[in-house]
N, C-alpha and C positions, 0 to 999 in steps of 0.2 A: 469387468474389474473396474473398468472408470466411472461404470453407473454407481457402480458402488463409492467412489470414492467422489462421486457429487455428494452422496448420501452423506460422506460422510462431515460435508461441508456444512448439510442440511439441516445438523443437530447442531450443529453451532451455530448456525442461521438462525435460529429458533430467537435466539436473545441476541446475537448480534447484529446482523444486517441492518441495525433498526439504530437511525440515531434520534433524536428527539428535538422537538420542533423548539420553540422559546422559552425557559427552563421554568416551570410550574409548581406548586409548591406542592399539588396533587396532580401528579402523572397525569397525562390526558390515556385513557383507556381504548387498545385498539379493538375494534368491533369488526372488520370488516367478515365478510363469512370463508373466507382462506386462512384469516388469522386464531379461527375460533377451537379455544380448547377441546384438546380429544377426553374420552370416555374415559374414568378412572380404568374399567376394565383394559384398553386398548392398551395404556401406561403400561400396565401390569405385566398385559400377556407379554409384551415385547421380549422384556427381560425372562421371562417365562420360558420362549421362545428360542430366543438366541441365547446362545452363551455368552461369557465374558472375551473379550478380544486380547488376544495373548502379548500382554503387553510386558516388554523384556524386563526385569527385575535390575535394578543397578543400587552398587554399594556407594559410587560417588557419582554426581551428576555432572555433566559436562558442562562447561562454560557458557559453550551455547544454549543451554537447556536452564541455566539457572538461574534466577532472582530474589532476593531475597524474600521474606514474608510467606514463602506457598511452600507447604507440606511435601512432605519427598513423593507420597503416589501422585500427587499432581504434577509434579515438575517429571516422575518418570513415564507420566503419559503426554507430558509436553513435550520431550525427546524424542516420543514416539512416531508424532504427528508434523515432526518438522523434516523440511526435503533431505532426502538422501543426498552427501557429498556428489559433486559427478567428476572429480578425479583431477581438479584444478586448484592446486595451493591458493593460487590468487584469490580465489571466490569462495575457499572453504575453508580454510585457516581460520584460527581466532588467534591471532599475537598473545602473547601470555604478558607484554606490559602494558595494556590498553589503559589501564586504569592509571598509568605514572603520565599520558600522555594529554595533550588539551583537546578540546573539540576542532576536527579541520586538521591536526596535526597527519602529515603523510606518512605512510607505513610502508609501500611499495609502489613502484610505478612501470608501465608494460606502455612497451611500442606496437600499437595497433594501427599505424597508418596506411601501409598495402591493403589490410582487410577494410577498413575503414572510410578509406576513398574511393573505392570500388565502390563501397555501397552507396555514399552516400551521392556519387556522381560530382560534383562539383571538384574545382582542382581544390586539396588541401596543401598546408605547409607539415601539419602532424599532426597525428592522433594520438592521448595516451590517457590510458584507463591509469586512473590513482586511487589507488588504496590506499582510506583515512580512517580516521578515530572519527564515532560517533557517536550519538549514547539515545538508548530507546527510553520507552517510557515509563521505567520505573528509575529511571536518572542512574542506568548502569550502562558503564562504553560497552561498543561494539564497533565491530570492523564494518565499513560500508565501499562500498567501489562507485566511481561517477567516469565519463569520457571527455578529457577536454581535446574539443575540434578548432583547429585554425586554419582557418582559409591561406592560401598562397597569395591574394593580393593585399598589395600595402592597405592600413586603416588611413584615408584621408581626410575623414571627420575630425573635429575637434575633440581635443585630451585623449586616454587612451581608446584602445580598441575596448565597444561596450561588449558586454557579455549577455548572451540569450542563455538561461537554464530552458530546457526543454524537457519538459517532465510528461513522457510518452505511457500510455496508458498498459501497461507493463499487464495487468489483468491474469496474472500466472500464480503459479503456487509451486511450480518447479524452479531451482536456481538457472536450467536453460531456459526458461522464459525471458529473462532479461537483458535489455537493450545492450548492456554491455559482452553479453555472450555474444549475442549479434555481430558488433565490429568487433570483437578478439576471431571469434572461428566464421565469419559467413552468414550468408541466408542460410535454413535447413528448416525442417517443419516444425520447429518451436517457435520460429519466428513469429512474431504478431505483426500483420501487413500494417498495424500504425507504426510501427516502429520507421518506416520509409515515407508514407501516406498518409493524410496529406505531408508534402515536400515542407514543413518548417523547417528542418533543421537546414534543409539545401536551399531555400531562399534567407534562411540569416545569414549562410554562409556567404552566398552572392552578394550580398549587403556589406560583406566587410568586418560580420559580428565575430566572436568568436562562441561556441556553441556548448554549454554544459551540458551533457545529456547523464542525468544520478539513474543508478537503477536503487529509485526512493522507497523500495517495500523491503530493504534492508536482507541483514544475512540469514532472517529466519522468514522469508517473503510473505511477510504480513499483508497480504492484500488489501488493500482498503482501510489500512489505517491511517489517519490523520496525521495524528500529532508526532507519529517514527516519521512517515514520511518526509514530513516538516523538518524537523531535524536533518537530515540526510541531506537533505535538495539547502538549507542553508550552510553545512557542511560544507558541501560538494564546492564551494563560493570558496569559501575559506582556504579549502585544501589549495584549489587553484593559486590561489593569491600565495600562499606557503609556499607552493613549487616554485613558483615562477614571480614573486613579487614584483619587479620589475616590469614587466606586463599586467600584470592581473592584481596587484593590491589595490587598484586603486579604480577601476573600470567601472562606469558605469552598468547597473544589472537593472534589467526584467526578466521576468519567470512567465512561462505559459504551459497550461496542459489542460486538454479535454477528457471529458471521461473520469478515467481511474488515474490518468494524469491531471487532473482536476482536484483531485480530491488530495495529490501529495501539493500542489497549488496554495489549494485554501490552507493545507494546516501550513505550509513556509509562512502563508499573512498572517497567519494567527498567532502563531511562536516566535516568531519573529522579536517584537518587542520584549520577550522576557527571554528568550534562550540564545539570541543572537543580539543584542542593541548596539552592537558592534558596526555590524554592516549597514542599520538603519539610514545614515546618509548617504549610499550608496544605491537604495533602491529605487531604482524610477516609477514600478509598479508593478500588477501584476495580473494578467489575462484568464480565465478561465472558464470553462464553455463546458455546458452538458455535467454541471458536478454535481454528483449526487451529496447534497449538502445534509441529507433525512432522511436516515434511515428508515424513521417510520414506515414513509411516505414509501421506501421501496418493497418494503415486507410486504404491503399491500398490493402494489403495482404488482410484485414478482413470485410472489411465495405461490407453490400447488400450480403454475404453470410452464409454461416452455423456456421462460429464463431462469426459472428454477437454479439451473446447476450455476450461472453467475451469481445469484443469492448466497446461496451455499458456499460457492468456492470463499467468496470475500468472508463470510462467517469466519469460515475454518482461519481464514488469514489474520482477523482481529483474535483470534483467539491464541492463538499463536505468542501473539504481544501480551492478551491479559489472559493467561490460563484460568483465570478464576472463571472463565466460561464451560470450561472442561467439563466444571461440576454440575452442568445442565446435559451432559450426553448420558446418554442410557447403552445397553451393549450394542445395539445394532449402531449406533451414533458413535462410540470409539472402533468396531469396526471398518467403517467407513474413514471415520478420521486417519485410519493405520494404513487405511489399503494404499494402490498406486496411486488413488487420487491427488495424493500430499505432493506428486511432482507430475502434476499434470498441467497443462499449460488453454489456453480460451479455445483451443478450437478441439480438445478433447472433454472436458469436462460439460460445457453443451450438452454432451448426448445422452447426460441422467432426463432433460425435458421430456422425452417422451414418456414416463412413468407418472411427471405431474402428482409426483406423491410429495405433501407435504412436508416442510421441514419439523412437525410436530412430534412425525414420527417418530425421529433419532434423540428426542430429548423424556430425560426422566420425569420431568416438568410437563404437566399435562395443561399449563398455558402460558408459556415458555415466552412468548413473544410482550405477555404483559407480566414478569418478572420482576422483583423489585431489581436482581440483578441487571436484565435485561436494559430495566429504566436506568437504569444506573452507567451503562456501558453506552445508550443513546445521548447521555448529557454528554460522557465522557470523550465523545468521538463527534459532535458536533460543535462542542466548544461555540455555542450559541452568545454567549454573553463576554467572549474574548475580541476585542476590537483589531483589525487589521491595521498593520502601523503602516503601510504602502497603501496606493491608490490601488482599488477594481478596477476592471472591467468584467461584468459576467454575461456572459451570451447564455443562451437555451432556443433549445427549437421549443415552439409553445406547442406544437402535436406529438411530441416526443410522450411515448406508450411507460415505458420500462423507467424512466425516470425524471419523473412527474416534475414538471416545469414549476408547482408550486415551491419546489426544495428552491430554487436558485432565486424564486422571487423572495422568500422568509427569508434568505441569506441577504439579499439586496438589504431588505428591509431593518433585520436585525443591527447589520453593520450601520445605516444611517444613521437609524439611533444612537449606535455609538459614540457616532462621530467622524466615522471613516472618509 
């Protein structure tokens, strides 16, 4: 049932996973031979084949499920594909005033600090997950949750205690994937060992910082999207500074994340200046290692191999945010999108690799990866031509397989240009 639900990541992989290199006014065309469109027949039989995926029929859509502009069977297969509640108001609610409230505005807030310092080893003063208003990317609020961590020892630096956002590579598609499930209930096997490893969040603690850790892929866990994450992780600033002004309005911030916490990174640089200009004197910079800044670059790297099921998962996650991807799955591809995949977390979804079946399969698009849509969703998620209002740093291993070290150098380079 998980292989399946790599699969079902895999048809949204098709045009997702791909973001596109320096914005061109004729797509650059992908060639490689993983990327290469299948057989009109194969398209065919698919559907041929499998049936339709029984996807529930609804007379009004959920909040969480709606956006303006997308037709109701889209938005009823969007509903279908996003994670199962798992029994916690905090983390599944949607407030019914979100839209009367500002970005950063607090909605609730939970004491997480026994679970919390446990984990994290270091002495703390308090943990608390806040629930805020935050708004995705078609500019409609949503509920997001971030954990602010405060060390027990006094800050003796000068002005206030700075603030670290720590944006961990969350890489899940279940709502128990994320960091803040983590310090609300425990380690348990949804945990992601980055979530402790490497020790950032327990050396800014020792330092004296105080520690925002967002779980940045928001309430419908868009994996790998940019510009939600971006929002959420400058949010998560806001909320703080709302709770507790007096501490936190006025703190200096840097933000770090590697990986898939890289990727919620880049899009805070890049939104920054138009969705936050707020906090812009407040930023000191911002660190980011191993980001997969190009999509292209990974469809290649990844698609028809053993990291297969992380291609896929993050499909399904962008798709999530722009359902207009939906319209590239075929039955076997909203099969998968329905199954248990949709709450499955990185050390389950893995296990579609051994099958090394293409994500072509699951789309009705028989060259799904060079789509006008496709191109469309690689501009939209790589935000290539948006200048970081904060100072870089980007690291990359240059042997690195799965996430080709040329993404972080086009990233370097794009931004110079800018100006960054």
């Amino acid at each position: 049932m998980k292989l399946g639900v790599l699969l079902s990541v895999s048809t949204l992989a098709v045009a997702t996973l791909i973001t596109a290199a320096p914005v061109h006014a004729e797509p650059p065309r992908l060639t490689a031979p993983n990327l290469a469109p299948l057989p009109g027949w194969v398209v065919e039989g698919v559907d041929e084949v499998v049936p339709p995926a029984p996807i529930p029929r609804l007379k009004t859509i959920p909040q969480r499920a709606y956006s303006p502009g997308y037709d109701h069977a889209t938005l009823e297969l969007r509903n279908a594909i996003l994670p199962d509640p798992i029994g916690d108001a905090m983390l599944d609610r949607w407030p019914t005033s979100l839209a009367k409230r500002a970005p950063g505005a607090v909605i609730a807030t939970r004491d997480v600090t026994s679970v919390a310092g446990f984990l994290v080893t270091v002495p703390i003063r308090s943990a608390r997950m806040l629930k805020f208003r935050s708004t995705d990317v078609h500019g409609q609020p949503i509920p997001a949750t971030a954990t602010v961590i405060e060390p027990r020892a006094a800050w003796k630096g000068s002005g206030p205690r700075p603030i670290l956002v720590n944006n961990l590579p969350i890489n899940g598609l279940g709502t128990e994937c994320t960091a803040g499930y983590t310090l609300t209930n425990g380690f348990s096997d949804k945990t992601n060992q980055t979530d402790l490893f490497p020790p950032t969040t327990q050396l800014a603690l020792s330092r004296g910082y105080t520690v925002i850790v967002p779980d940045h892929e928001g309430p419908r866990m868009a994996y790998a999207e940019p510009e939600l994450a971006g929002h959420i992780v400058l949010d998560s600033i806001r909320a703080a500074a709302k709770w507790k002004p007096s501490k936190y309005a006025k703190s200096r911030v840097a933000i770090t994340g590697y990986s898939g916490g890289a990727i919620a990174t880049n899009g805070a640089a890049k939104v920054l200046g138009k969705y936050a200009p707020d906090l812009t004197p407040r930023m000191v910079g911002a660190a980011l290692g191993g980001v997969p800044a190009d999509f292209r670059l990974l469809a290649q790297a990844m698609n028809a191999n053993v990291a297969t099921g992380v291609m896929l998962a993050a499909t399904l996650g962008i798709a999530r945010e722009r359902p207009e991807l939906l319209k590239l799955t075929n039955n076997l591809g909203q099969w998968v999108a329905t199954s248990e995949l949709k709450n499955s977390c990185g050390s389950n979804y893995g296990l579609a690799a051994p099958l090394l079946l293409p994500a072509q399969i699951l789309s009705s698009d028989p060259d799904p990866f060079n789509s006008p849509l496709a191109n469309r969703i690689y501009e939209l998620t790589e935000m290539a031509d948006v200048k970081s209002d904060m100072p870089l740093y980007i690291y990359h291993g240059a042997q690195e397989i799965w996430i080709p070290v040329q993404g972080a150098r086009n990233l370097y380079a794009q931004q110079c240009k800018l100006g960054a």
